[in-house]
SEVEX-402486 format. One line per 5 residues: number of its first residue (from 0); their letters; for each residue x, y, z of C-alpha. Coordinates in Angstrom, 2 decimals. Layout:
N
NUM	A	X,Y,Z  ...
//
This chain:
147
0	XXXXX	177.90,-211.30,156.13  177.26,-215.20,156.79  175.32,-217.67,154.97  172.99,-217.45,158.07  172.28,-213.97,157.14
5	XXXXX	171.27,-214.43,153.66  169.26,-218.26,154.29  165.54,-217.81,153.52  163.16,-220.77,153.54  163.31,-222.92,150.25
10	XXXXX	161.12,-225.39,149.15  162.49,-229.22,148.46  161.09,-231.79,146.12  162.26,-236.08,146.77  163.68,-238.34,144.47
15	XXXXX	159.96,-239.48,144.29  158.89,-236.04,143.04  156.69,-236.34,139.99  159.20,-234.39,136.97  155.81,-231.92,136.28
20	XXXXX	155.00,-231.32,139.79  158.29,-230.41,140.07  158.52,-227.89,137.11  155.28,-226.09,137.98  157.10,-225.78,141.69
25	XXXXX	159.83,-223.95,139.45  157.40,-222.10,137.71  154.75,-221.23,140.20  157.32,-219.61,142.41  159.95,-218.28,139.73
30	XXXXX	162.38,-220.32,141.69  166.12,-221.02,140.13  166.02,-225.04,140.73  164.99,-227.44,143.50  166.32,-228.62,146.47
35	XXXXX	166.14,-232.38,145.98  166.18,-234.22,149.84  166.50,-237.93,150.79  163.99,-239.45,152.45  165.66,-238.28,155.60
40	XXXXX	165.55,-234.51,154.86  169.19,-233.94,153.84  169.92,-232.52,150.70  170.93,-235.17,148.03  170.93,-232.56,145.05
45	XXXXX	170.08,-229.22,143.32  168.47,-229.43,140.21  168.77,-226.30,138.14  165.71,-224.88,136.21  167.86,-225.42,133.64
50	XXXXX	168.18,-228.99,133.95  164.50,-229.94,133.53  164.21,-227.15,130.47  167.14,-230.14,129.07  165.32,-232.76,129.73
55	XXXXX	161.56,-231.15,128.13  162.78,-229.23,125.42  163.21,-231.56,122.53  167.11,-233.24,121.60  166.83,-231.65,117.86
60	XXXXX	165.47,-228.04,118.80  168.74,-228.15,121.71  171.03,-229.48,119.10  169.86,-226.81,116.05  168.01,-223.96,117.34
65	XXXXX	166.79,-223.30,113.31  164.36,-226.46,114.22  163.39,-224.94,117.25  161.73,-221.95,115.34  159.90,-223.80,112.97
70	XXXXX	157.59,-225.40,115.49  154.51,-224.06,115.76  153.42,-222.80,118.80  150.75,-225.34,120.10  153.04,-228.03,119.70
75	XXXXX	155.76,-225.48,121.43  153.74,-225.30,124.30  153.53,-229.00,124.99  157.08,-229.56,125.25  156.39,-230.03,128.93
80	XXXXX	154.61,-233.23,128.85  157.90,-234.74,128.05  158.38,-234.72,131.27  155.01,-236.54,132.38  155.44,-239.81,134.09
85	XXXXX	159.04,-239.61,135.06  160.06,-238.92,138.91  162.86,-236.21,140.07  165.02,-238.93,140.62  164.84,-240.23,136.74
90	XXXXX	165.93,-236.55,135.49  169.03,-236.34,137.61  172.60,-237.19,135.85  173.93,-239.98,136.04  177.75,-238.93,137.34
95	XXXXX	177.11,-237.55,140.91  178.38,-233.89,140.98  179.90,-231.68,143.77  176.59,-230.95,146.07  175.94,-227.22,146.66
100	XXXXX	176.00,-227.06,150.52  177.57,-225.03,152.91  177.64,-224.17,156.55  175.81,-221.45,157.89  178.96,-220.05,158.77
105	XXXXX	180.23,-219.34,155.00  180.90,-215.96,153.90  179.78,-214.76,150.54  182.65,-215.24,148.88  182.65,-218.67,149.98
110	XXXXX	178.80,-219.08,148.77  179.99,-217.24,145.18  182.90,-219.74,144.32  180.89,-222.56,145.67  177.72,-221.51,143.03
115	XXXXX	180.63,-221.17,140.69  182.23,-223.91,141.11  178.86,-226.40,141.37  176.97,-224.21,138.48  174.66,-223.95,140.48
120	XXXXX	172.18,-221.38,140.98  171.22,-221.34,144.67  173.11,-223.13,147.76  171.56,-225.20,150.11  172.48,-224.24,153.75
125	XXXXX	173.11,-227.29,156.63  173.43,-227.44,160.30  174.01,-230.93,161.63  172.31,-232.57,159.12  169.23,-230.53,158.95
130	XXXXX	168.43,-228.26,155.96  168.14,-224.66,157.08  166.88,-222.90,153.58  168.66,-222.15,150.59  171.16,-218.94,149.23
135	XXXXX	170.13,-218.03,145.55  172.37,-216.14,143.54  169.37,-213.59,143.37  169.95,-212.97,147.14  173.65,-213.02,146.52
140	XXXXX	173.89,-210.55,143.87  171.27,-208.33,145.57  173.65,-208.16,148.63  176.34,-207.75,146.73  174.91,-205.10,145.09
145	XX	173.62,-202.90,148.23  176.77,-202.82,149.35
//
């Protein structure tokens, strides 16, 4: 089985992407992170739900998780305006990491030890510059799984 077998339409955010817009995308959809595209449609980037739970959930709750359980819960359930007013491209890190793309033409391993290797939760998938979809390890795993 090739990438091309397991690609399935994904949706992309830009570097422009308001941060909220962009988690209710990840929410709204139960998607594993974003693809994040240039202004010419390549990827750039994935952002991992992960990544903008970081960046929202407060520094003290991440740091001591006893803090974290003394908040009460409407204040818990505003943690998300932390992330009004800041673009996709503000939440990003700052040391440019291995980007999560392969051919259509990988095999599952290769998809595996490339979401392995990039921590990354889905892969996007590229043919001549143009963005085909996206692997997640949900699809992966399923696959793996039938087998």
């Amino acid at each position: 089985m090739r990438a091309r077998d397991l690609t399935a339409d994904f949706p992309t955010v830009t570097l422009d992407t308001p941060m909220i817009e962009a988690a209710r995308l990840l929410a709204d959809q139960d998607l594993p992170g974003l693809i994040v595209i240039d202004e010419r449609g390549r990827p750039r980037t994935v952002l991992p739900g992960t990544q903008v739970l970081r960046l929202a959930v407060p520094r003290y709750c991440q740091d001591d998780p006893a803090l974290a359980r003394v908040v009460d819960e409407a204040h818990a359930d505003a943690f998300l305006r932390a992330l009004a007013g800041r673009t996709v491209r503000e939440c990003l890190p700052e040391e440019p990491r291995e980007l999560p793309v392969t051919d259509p033409d990988a095999t599952v391993l290769e998809i595996a030890a490339l979401m392995a290797r990039t921590r990354s939760p889905l892969v996007a998938v590229v043919s001549g510059g143009r963005l085909l979809g996206a692997v997640t390890l949900q699809t992966l795993l399923d696959r793996a799984l039938a087998s």
